[in-house]
N, CA and C atoms as a LAMMPS dump frame, in Angstrom:
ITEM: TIMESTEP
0
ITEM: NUMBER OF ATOMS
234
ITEM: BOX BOUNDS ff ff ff
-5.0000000000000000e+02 5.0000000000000000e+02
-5.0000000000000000e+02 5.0000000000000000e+02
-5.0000000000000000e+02 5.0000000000000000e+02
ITEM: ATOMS id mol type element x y z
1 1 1 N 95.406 -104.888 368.688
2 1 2 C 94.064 -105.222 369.141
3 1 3 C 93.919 -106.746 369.085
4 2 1 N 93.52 -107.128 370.125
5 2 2 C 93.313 -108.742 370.095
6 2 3 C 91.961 -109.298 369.653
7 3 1 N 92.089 -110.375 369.05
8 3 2 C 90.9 -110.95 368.171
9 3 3 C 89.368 -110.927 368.913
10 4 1 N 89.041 -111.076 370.35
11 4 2 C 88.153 -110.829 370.73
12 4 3 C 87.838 -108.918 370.765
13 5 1 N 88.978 -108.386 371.276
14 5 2 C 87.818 -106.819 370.994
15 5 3 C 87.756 -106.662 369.447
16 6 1 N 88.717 -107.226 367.958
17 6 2 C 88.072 -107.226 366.808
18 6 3 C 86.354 -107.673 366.827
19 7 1 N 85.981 -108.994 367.226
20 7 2 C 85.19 -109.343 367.107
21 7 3 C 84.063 -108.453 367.695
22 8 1 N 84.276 -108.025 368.894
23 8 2 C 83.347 -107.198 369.384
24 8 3 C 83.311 -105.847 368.275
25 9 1 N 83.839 -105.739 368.161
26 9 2 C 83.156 -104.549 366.933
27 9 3 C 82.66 -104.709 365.716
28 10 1 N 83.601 -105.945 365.448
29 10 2 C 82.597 -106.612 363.915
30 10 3 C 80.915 -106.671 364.639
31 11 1 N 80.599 -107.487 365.338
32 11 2 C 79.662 -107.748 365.733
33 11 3 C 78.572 -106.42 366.215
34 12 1 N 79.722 -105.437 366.667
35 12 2 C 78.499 -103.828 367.077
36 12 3 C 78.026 -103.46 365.477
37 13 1 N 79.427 -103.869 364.892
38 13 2 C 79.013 -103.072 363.397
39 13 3 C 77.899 -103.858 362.471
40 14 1 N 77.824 -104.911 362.705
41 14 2 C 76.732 -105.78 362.271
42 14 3 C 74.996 -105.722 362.383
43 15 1 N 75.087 -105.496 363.89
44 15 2 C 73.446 -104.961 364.471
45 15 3 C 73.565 -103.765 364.016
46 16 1 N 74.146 -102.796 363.303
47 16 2 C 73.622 -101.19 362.831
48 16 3 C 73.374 -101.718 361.343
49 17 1 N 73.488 -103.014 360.606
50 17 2 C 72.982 -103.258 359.374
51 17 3 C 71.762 -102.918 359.005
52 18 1 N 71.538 -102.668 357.861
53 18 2 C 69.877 -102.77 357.932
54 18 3 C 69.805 -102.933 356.353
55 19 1 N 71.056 -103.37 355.242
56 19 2 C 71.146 -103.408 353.899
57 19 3 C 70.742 -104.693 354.106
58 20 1 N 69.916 -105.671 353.129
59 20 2 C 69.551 -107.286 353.455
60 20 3 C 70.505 -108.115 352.223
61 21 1 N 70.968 -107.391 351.344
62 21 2 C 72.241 -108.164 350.908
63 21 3 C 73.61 -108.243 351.511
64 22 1 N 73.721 -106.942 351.731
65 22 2 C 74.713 -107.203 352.802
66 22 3 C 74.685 -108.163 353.823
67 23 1 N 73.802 -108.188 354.531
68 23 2 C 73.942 -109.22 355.838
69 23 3 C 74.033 -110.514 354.95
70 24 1 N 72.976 -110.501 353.742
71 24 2 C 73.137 -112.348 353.159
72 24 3 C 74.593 -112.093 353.01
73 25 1 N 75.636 -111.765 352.487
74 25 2 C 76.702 -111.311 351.769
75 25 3 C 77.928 -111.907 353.378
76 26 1 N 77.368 -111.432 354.392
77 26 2 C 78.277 -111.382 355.566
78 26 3 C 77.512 -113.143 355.712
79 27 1 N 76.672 -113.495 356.219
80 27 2 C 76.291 -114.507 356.796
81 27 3 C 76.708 -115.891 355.557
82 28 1 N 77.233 -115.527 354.339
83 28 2 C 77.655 -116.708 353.314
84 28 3 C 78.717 -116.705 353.708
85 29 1 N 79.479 -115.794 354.111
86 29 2 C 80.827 -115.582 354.241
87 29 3 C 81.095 -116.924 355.371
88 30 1 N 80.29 -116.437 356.885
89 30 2 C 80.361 -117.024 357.894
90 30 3 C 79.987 -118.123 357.789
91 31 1 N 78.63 -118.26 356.778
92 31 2 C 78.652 -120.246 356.576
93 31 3 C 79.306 -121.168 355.691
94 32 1 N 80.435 -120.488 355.296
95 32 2 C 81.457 -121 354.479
96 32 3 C 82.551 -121.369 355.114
97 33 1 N 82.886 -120.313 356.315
98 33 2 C 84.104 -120.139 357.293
99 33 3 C 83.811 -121.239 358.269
100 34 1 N 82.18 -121.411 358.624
101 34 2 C 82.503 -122.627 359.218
102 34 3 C 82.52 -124.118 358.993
103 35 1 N 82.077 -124.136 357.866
104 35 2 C 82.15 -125.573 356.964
105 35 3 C 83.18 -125.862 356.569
106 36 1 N 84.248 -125.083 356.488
107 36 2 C 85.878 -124.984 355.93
108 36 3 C 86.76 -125.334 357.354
109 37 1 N 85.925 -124.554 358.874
110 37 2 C 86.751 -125.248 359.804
111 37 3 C 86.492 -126.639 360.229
112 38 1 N 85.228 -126.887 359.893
113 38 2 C 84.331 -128.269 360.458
114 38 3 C 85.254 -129.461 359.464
115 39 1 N 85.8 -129.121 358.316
116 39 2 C 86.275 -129.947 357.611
117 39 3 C 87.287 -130.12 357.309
118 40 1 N 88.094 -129.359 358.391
119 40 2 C 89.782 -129.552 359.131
120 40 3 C 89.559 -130.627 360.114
121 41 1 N 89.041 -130.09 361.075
122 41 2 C 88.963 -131.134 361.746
123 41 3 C 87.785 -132.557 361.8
124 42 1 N 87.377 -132.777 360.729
125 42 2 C 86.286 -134.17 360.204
126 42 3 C 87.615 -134.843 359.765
127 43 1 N 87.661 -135.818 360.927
128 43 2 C 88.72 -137.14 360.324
129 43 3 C 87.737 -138.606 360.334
130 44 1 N 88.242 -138.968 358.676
131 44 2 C 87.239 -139.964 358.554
132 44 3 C 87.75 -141.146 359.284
133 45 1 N 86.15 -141.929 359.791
134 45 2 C 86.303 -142.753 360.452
135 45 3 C 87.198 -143.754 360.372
136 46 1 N 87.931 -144.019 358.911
137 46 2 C 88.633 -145.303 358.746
138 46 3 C 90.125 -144.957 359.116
139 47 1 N 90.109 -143.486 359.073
140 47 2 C 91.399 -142.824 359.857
141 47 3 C 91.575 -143.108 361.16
142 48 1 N 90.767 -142.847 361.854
143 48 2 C 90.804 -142.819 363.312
144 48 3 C 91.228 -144.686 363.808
145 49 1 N 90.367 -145.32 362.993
146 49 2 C 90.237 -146.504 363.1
147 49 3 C 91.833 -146.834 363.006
148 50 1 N 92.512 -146.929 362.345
149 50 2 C 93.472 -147.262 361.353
150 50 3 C 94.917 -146.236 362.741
151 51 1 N 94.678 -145.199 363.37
152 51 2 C 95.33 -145.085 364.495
153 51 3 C 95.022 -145.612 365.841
154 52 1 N 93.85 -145.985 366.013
155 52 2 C 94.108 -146.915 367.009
156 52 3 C 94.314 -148.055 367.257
157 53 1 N 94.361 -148.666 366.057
158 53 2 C 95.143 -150.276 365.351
159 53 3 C 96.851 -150 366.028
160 54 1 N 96.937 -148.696 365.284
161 54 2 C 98.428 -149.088 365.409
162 54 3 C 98.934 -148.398 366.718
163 55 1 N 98.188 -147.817 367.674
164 55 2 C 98.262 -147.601 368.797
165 55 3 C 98.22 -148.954 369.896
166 56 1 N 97.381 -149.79 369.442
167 56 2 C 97.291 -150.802 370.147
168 56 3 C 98.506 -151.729 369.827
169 57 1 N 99.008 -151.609 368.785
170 57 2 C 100.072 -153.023 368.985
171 57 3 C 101.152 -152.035 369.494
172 58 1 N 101.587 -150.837 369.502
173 58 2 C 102.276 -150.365 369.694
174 58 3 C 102.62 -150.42 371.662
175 59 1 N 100.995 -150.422 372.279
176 59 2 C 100.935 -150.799 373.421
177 59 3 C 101.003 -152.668 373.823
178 60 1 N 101.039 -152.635 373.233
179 60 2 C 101.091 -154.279 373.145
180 60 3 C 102.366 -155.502 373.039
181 61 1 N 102.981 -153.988 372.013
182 61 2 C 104.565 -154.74 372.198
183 61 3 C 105.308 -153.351 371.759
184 62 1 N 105.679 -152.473 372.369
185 62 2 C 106.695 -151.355 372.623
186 62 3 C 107.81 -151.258 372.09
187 63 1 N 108.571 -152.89 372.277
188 63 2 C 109.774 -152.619 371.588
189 63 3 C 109.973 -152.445 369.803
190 64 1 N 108.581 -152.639 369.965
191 64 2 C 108.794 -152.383 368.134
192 64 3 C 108.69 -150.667 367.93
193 65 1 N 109.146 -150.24 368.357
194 65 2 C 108.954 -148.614 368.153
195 65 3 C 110.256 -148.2 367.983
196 66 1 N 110.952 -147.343 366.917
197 66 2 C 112.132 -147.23 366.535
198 66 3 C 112.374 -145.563 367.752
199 67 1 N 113.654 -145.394 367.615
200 67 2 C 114.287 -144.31 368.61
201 67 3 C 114.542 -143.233 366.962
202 68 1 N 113.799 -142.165 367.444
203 68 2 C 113.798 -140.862 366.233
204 68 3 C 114.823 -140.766 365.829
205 69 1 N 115.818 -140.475 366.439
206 69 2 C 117.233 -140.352 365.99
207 69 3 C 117.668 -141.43 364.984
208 70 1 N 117.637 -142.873 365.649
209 70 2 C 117.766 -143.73 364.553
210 70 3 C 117.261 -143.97 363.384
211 71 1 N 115.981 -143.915 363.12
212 71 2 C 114.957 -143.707 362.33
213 71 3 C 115.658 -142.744 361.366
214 72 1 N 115.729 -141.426 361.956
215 72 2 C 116.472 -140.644 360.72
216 72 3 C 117.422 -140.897 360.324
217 73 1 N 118.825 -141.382 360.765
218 73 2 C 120.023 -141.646 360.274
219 73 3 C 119.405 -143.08 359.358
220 74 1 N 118.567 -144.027 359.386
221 74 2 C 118.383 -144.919 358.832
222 74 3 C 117.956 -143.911 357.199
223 75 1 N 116.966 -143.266 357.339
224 75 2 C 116.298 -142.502 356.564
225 75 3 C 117.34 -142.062 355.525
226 76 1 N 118.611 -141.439 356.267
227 76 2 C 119.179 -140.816 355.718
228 76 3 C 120.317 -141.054 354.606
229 77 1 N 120.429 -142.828 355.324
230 77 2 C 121.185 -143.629 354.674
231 77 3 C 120.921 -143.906 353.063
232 78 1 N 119.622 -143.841 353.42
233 78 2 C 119.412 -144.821 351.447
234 78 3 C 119.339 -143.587 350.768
């Protein structure tokens, strides 16, 4: 079963509630689930900042960008 027809039945099974702890019980759940995803993706500003610094010199002068391969054998050296 794929996650949308799950959802569709969580959701039929939800409107036949009529217990009022239960629903608080379901709806903490859900405002937890989304404050937990909201704060995967919240990148702080000095982050963002701090990649487009180094995006810009990177566009700015290219050849300073190492080749992966090398990079690792360098890595691998010490």
């Amino acid at each position: 079963m794929d996650i949308q027809a799950q959802k569709t039945i969580i959701i039929e099974q939800f409107k036949q509630l009529n217990d009022i702890n239960l629903i608080n019980a379901i709806k903490s759940i859900l405002d937890y689930a989304i404050k937990k995803e909201k704060d995967i993706y919240d990148i702080p500003e000095a982050h963002q900042q701090m990649v487009m610094e180094r995006y810009d010199k990177v566009r700015k002068n290219p050849e300073r960008l190492l080749d992966l391969d090398e990079a690792l054998n360098t890595l691998k050296a010490k």
